[in-house]
C-alpha positions as CSV (number, residue, x, y, z in Angstrom):
1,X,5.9,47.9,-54.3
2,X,4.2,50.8,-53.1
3,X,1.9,50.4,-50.5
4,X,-0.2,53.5,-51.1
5,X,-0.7,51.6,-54.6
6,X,-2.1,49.0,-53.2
7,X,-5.5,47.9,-54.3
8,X,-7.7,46.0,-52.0
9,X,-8.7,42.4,-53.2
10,X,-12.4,41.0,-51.6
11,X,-12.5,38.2,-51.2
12,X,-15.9,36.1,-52.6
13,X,-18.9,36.3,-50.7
14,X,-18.3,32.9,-48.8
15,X,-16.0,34.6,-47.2
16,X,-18.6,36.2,-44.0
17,X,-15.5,38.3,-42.5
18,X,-14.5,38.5,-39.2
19,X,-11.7,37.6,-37.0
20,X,-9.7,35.7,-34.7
21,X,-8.0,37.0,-31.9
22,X,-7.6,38.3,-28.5
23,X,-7.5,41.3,-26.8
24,X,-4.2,40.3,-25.9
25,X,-0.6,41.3,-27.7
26,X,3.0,40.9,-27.3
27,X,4.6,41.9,-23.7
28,X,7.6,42.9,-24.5
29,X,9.5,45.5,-26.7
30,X,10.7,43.4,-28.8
31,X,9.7,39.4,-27.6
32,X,6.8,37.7,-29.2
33,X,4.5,35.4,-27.7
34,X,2.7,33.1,-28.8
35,X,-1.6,31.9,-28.5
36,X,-2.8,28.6,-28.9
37,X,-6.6,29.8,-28.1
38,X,-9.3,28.2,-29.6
39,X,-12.8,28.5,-30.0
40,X,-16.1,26.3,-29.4
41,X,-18.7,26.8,-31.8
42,X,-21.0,24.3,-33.9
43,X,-21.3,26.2,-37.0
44,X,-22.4,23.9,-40.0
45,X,-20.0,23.4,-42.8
46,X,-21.0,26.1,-46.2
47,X,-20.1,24.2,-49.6
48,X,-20.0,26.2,-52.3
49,X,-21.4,24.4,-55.5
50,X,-19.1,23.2,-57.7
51,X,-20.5,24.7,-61.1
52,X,-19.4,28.3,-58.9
53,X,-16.3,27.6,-57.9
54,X,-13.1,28.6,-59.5
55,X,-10.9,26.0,-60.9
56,X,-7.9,25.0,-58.9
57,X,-5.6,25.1,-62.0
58,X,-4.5,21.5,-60.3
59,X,-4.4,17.9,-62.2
60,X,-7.5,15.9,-61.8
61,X,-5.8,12.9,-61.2
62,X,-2.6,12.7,-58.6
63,X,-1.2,9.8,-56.5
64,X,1.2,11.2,-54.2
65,X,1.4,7.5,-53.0
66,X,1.3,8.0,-49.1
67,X,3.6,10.1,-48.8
68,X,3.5,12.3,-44.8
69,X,3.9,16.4,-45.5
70,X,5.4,17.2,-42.4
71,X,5.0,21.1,-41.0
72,X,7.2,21.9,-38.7
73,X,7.0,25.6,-36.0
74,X,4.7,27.8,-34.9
75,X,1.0,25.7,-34.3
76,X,-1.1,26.6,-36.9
77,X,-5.0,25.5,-36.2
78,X,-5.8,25.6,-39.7
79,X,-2.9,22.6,-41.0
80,X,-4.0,20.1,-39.2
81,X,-6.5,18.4,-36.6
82,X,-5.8,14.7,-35.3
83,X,-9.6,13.7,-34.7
84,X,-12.9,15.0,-34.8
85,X,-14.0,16.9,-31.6
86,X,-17.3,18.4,-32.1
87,X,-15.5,22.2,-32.6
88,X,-16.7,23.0,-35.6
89,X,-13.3,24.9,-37.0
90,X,-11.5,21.4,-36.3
91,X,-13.9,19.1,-37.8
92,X,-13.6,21.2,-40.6
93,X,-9.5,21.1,-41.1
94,X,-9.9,17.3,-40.2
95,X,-12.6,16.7,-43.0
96,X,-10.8,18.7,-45.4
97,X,-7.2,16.7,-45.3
98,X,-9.6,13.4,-44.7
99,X,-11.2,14.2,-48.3
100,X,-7.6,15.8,-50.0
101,X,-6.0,12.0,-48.4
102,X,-8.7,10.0,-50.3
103,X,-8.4,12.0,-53.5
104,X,-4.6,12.4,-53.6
105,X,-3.2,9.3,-51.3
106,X,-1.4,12.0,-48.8
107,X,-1.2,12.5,-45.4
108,X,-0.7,15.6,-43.5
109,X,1.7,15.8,-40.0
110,X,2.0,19.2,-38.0
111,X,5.5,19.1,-35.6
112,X,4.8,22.6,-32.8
113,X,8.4,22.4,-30.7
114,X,7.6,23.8,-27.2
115,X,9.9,26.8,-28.4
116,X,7.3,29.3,-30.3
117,X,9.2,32.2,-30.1
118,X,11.8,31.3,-33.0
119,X,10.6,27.4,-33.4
120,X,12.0,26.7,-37.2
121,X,15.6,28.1,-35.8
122,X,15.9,24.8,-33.7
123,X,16.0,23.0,-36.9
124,X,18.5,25.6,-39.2
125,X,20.6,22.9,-39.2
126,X,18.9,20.2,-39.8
127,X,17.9,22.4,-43.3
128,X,21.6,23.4,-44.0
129,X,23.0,19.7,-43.7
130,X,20.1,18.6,-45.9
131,X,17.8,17.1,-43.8
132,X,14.3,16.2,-46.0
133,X,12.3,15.4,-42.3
134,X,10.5,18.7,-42.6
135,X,8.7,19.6,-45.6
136,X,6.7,23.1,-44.5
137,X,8.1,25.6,-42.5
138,X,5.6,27.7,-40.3
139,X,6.9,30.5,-38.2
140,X,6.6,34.6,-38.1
141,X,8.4,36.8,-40.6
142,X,10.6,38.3,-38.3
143,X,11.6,35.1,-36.4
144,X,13.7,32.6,-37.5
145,X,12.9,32.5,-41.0
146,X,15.2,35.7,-41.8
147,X,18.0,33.2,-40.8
148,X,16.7,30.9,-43.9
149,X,16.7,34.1,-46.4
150,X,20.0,35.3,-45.3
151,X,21.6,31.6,-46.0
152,X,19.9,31.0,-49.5
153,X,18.3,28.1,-47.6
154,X,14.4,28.2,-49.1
155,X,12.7,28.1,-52.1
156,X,11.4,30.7,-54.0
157,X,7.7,29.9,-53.7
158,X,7.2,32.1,-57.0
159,X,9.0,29.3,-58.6
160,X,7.3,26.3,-58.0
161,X,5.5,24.7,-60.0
162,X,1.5,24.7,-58.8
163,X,1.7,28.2,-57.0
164,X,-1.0,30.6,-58.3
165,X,-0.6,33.4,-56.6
166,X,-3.2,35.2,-58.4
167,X,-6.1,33.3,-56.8
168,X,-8.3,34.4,-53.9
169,X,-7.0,31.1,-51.7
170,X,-3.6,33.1,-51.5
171,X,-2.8,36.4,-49.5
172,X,-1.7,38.9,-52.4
173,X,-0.8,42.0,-50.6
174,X,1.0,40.2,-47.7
175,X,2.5,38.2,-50.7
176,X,3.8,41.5,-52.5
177,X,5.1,43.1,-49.5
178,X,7.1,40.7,-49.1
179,X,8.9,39.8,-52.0
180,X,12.9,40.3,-52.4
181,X,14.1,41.1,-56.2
182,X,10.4,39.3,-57.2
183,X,11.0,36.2,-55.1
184,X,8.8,34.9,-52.8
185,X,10.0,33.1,-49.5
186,X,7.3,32.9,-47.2
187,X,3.5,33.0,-47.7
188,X,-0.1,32.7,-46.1
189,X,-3.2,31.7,-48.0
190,X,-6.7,30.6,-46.9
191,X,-5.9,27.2,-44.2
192,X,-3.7,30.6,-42.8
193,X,-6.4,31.0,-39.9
194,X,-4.4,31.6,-36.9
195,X,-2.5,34.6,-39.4
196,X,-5.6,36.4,-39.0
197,X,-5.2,36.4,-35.4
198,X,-2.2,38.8,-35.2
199,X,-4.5,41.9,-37.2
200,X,-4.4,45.2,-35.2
201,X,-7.7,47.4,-35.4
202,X,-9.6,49.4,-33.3
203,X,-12.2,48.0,-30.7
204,X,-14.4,50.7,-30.0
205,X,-16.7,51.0,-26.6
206,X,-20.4,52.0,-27.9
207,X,-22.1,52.2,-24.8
208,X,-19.1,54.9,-23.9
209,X,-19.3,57.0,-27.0
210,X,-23.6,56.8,-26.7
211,X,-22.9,58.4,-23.0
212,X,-20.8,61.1,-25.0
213,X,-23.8,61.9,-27.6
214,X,-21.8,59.5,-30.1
215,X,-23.6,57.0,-33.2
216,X,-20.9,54.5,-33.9
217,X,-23.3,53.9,-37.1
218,X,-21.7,57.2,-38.5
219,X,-18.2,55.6,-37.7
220,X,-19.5,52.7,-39.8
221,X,-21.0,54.8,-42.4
222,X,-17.6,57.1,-42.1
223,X,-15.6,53.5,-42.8
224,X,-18.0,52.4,-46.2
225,X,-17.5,56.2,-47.7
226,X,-13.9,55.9,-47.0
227,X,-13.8,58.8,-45.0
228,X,-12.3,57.6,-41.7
229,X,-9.1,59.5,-41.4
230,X,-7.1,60.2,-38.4
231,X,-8.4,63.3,-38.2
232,X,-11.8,61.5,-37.7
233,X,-9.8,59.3,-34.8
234,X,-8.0,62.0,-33.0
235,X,-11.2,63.7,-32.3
236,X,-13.1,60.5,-31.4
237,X,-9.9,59.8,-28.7
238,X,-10.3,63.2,-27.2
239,X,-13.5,62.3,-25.8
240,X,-14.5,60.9,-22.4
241,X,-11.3,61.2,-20.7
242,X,-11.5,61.7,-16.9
243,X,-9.9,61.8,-13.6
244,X,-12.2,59.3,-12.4
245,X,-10.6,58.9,-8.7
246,X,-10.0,63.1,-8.8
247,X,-6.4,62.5,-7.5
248,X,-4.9,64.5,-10.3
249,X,-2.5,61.5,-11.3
250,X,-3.3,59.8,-14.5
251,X,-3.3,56.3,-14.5
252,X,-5.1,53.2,-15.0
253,X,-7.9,54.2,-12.8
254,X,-8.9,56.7,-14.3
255,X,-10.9,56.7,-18.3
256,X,-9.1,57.1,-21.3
257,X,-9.9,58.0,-24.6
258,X,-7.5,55.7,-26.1
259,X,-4.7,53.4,-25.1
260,X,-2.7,51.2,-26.8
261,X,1.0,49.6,-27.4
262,X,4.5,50.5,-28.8
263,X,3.4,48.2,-31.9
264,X,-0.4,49.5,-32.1
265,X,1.1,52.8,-32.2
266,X,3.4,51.8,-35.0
267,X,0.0,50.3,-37.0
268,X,-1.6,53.7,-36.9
269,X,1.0,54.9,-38.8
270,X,1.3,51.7,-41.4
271,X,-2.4,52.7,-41.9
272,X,-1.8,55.9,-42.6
273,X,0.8,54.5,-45.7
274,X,3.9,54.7,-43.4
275,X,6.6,51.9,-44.4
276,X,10.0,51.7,-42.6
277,X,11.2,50.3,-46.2
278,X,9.9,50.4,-49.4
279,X,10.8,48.9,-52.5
280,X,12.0,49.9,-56.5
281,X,11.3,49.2,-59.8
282,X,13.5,46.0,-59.2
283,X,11.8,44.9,-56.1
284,X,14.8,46.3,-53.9
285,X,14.1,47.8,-50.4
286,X,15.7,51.4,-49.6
287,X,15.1,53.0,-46.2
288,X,12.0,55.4,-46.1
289,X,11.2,55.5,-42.5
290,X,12.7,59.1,-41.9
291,X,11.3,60.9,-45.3
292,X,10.0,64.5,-45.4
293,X,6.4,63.1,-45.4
294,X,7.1,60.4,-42.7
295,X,8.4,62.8,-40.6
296,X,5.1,64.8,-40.7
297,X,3.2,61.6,-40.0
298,X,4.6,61.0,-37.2
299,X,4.8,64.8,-35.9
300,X,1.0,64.3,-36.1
301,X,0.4,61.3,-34.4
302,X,3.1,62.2,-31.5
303,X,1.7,65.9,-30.8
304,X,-2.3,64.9,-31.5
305,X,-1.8,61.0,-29.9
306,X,1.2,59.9,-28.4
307,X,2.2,62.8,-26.2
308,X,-1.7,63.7,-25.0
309,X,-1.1,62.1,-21.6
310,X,-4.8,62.7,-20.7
311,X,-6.4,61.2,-23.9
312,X,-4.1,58.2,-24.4
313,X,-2.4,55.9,-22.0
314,X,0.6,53.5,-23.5
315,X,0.1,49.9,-21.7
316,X,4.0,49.7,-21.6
317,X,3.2,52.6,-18.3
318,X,1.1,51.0,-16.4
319,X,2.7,50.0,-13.4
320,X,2.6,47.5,-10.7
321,X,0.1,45.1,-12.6
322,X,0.8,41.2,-13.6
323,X,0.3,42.1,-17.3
324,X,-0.1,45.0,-18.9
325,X,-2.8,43.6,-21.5
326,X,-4.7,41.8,-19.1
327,X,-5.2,45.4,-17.2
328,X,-5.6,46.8,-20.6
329,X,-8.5,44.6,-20.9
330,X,-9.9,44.9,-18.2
331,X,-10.3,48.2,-18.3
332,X,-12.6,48.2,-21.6
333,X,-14.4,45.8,-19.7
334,X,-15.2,48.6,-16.7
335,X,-15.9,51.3,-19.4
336,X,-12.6,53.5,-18.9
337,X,-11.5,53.2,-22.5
338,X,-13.6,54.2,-25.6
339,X,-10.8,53.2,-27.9
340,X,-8.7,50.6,-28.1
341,X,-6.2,49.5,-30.8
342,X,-5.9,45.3,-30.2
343,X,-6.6,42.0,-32.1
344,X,-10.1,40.1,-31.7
345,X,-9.5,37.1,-29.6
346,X,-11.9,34.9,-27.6
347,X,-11.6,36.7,-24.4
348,X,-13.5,39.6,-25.9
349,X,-16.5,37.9,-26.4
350,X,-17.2,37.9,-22.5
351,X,-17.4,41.4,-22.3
352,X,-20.2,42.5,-21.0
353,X,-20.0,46.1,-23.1
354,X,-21.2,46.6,-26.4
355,X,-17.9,47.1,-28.7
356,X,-17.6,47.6,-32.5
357,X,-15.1,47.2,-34.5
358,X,-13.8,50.0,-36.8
359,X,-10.5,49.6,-39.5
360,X,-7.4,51.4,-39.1
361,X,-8.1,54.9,-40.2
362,X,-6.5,56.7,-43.3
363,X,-4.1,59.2,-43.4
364,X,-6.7,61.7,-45.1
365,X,-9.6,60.7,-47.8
366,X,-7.8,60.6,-50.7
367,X,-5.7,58.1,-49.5
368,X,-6.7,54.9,-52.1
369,X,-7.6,52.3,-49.3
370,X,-7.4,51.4,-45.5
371,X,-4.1,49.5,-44.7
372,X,-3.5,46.9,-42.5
373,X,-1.0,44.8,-40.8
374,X,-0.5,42.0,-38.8
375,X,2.6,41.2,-35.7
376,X,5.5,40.5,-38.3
377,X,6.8,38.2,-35.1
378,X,3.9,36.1,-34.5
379,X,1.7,36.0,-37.9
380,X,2.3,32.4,-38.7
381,X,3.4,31.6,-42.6
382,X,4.6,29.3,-44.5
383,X,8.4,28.5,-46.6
384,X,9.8,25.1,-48.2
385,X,12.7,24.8,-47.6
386,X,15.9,24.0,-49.9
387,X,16.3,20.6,-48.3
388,X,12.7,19.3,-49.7
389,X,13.6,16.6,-52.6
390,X,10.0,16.3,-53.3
391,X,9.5,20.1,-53.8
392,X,6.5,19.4,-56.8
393,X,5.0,17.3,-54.3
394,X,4.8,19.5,-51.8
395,X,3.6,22.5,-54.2
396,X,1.0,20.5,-54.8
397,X,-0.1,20.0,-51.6
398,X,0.4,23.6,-50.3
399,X,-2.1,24.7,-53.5
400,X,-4.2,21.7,-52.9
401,X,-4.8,22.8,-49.3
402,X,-4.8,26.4,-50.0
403,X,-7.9,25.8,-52.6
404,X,-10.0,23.3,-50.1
405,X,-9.4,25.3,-47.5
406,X,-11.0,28.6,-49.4
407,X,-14.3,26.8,-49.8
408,X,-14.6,23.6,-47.0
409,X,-12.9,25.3,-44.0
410,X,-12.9,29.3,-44.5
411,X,-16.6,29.1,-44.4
412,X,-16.8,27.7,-41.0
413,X,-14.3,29.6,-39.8
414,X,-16.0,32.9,-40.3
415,X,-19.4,31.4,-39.4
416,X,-18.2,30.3,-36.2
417,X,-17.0,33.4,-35.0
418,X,-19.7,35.3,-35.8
419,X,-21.7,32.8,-33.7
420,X,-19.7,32.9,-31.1
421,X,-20.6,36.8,-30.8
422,X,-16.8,38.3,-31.5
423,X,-18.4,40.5,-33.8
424,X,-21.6,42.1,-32.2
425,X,-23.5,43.7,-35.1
426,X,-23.3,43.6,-38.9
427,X,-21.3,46.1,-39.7
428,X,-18.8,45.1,-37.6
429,X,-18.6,42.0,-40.3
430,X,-18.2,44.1,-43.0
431,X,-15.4,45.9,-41.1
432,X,-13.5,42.9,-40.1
433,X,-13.7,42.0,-43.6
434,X,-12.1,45.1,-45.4
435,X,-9.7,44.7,-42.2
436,X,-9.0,41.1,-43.8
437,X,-8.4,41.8,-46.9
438,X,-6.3,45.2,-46.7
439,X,-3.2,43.1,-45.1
440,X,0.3,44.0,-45.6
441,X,3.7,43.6,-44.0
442,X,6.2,46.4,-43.6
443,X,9.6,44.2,-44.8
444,X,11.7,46.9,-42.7
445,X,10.2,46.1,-39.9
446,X,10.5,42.6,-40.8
447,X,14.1,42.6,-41.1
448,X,14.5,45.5,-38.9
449,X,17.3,47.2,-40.7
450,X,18.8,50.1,-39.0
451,X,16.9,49.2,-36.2
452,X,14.1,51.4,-37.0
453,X,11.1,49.3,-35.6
454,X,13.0,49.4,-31.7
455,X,13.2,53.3,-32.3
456,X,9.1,53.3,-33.2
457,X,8.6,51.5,-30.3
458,X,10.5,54.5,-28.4
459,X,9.1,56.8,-30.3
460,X,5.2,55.9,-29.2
461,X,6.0,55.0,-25.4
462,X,7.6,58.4,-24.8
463,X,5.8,60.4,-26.7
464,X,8.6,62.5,-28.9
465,X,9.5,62.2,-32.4
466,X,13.2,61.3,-32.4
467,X,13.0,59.3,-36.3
468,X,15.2,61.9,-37.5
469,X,18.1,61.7,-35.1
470,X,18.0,58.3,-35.3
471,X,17.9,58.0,-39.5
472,X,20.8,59.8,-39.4
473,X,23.2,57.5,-37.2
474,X,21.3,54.5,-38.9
475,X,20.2,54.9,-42.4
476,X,24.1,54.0,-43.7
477,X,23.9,50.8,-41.9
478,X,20.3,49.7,-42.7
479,X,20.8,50.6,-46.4
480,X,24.5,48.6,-45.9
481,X,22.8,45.3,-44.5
482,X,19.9,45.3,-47.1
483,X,23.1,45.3,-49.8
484,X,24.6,42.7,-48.0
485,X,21.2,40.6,-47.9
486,X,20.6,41.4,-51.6
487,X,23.8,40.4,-52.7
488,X,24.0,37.1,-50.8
489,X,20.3,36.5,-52.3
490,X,22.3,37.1,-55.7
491,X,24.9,34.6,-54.7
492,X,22.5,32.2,-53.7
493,X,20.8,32.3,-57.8
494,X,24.3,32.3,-59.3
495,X,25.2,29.1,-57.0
């Protein structure tokens, strides 16, 4: 795959766009966390008439017989909900599985360990001994699933037997990108709603950039034509920067025009068409991350971004503050940043500023379309593995799900966030939804080969370009341990 290929699938209009998170992000370098936010809203339920809905490809009739789909790892809000509660997001995800248990004589059971950092490694043995208590895996790419791919241990999803991945339930770019040799081990589709809370984008300060003779309407105008480059960004960050205290130290009490983190940083360039790995004709990664063109990506953003220590602050420096995301945030609140590169989360919606929200910005105009991508540690998704015995059953159910869940719960789910007032104006809709539905995952960051990811992260918080150095002591190893993992994949197929 070749993500400046890529073509951007919209989803149908039921689909409002918008999205779920927080102003909040991992803490550390290289240790996710994990949110189990929620929102209160009452948004009504949207059904879409039948005579315009797709078919689900699915049999009409089906008697799973009773029959408890467990999910075990990572809590994901759009699986399952115990009881109605009057939160309209819930009462949705409840009234779905209520209506998929009458039709289909199923029940649905979500298992969240307290671990949440790597919850589906607690049970790797469980899977290798054979153990059929678990059904779903849910947990972050970068997690403990790469311990299932390594050990042959799930299912290629492409294989089973009610998976059409070519539907709009289904994520198809995340889906692409992550493919090894064509086979599919982990996927997110439309009951995926606490995936869309790990998607990094800019939140941009209006009432700042109006005090700076600044629209943001030609921002959003810039977005629709396709013409918001990183050119377009790097001027928009060099304005409204000040020593606000005059003590000639820049620090968080002063305005920025920009700040962000290590993995932000490493967005920005993902949006520009940067991949640490890339794939062939056979759907095999091979190292990219230190190319002739990468290089002069990330010369750009270093020397115009990263390195301006009077434009953009790096969180990861602030000092002598509890959390470095809760300061961030704070700070958009008290008008000293105009730009900030973070996730939408319920926090945001007490600020007090007007924000809008604007997609990651090309690398130039004639680049096809904007790219996004989402914390490869905390994005939660979903694997069966090898240990199911019922593995038709549960295909069913994942596809059954998937399809509801596209017209009875997505519905709500956008509505209510809009309600909520996440997204303050119309066109920050429209933005969240090309955000949405531009998703991809690099898979060397993912697997981290050659740890190239940890050198990114570097890279951004110091401000120097140091890729090259680094591909040369690494790229023999990374392109050695994606061998290995391709030909144990192999073993796996021939076993």
């Amino acid at each position: 795959m070749n993500i400046r290929k890529i073509t951007a699938v919209l989803l149908v209009s039921v689909m409002l766009g918008s999205a779920l998170t927080a102003c909040s992000a991992p803490d550390a370098d290289d240790t996710p966390e994990t949110s189990d936010k929620s929102t209160e809203s009452t948004a009504p339920a949207v059904t879409e008439p039948e005579e315009t809905k797709i078919p689900s490809g699915l049999p009409k009739a089906m008697d799973l017989e009773g029959q408890v789909f467990t999910f075990y790892g990572k809590t994901e809000k759009g699986v399952y909900a115990e009881e109605e509660n009057g939160e309209s997001v819930n009462d949705a995800v409840y009234a779905r599985n209520l209506a998929l248990n009458e039709k289909y004589n199923f029940e649905i059971l979500q298992i969240s360990p307290t671990n949440q950092a790597t919850p589906t490694k607690d049970i790797l043995q469980n899977v290798q001994a054979g153990d059929d208590s678990y059904q779903v895996l849910i947990d972050g790419p970068r997690n403990s699933l790469i311990y299932y791919v390594s050990g042959n241990l799930l299912y290629d999803m492409n294989t089973l037997k009610y998976q059409d991945f070519d539907q709009p339930w289904w994520f198809h770019q995340l889906n692409d990108s992550l493919t090894l040799m064509n086979k599919l081990f982990m996927s997110a589709n439309a009951f995926s709603l606490t995936s869309r809370q790990w998607l990094y984008h800019p939140i941009v300060n209006i009432d700042l950039m109006k005090d700076n003779g600044l629209d943001i309407n030609n921002y959003y105008q810039m977005a629709y034509d396709g013409t918001w480059t990183l050119d377009e960004f790097i001027k928009l960050i060099r304005v409204g920067a000040a020593d606000l205290n005059g003590d000639g130290v820049r620090d968080n009490n002063d305005r920025w025009g920009h700040s962000a983190d290590d993995y932000s940083g490493y967005c920005l360039a993902v949006g520009a068409g940067y991949l640490i790995a890339d794939k062939d004709e056979n759907d095999i990664p091979y190292i990219t991350a230190a190319t002739e063109e990468a290089i002069n990506l990330w010369d750009k953003l270093v020397n115009n971004i990263f390195a301006d220590t009077t434009n953009y602050l790096c969180i990861r420096n602030i000092k002598n503050v509890d959390h470095i995301w809760t300061e961030s945030n704070r700070m958009m609140q008290n008008d000293q940043l105009l730009v900030q590169i973070s996730m939408l989360e319920d926090g945001c919606r007490e600020y007090e500023i007007n924000y809008g929200i604007l997609p990651i910005p090309k690398a130039n105009a004639e680049q096809e379309n904007y790219i996004h991508t989402a914390s490869c540690f905390n994005v939660p998704m979903f694997a069966v593995p090898i240990s199911v015995k019922n593995v038709d059953d549960v295909s069913f159910v994942l596809e059954a799900m998937a399809y509801e869940s596209y017209y009875n719960v997505l519905p709500v789910f956008y509505e209510a966030y809009l309600e909520s007032k996440l997204a303050r104006d119309v066109q920050s809709v429209d933005m969240l939804e090309i955000i949405h539905n531009t998703l991809v995952m690099d898979i060397g960051s993912v697997y981290n080969w050659g740890s190239y990811l940890t050198q990114i992260y570097k890279v951004v918080n110091q401000g120097k370009n140091t890729l090259v150095t680094h591909d040369a002591s690494k790229r023999t190893v990374a392109a050695n341990a994606i061998a290995d993992l391709i030909a144990t994949i192999q073993a796996g197929n021939q076993g």
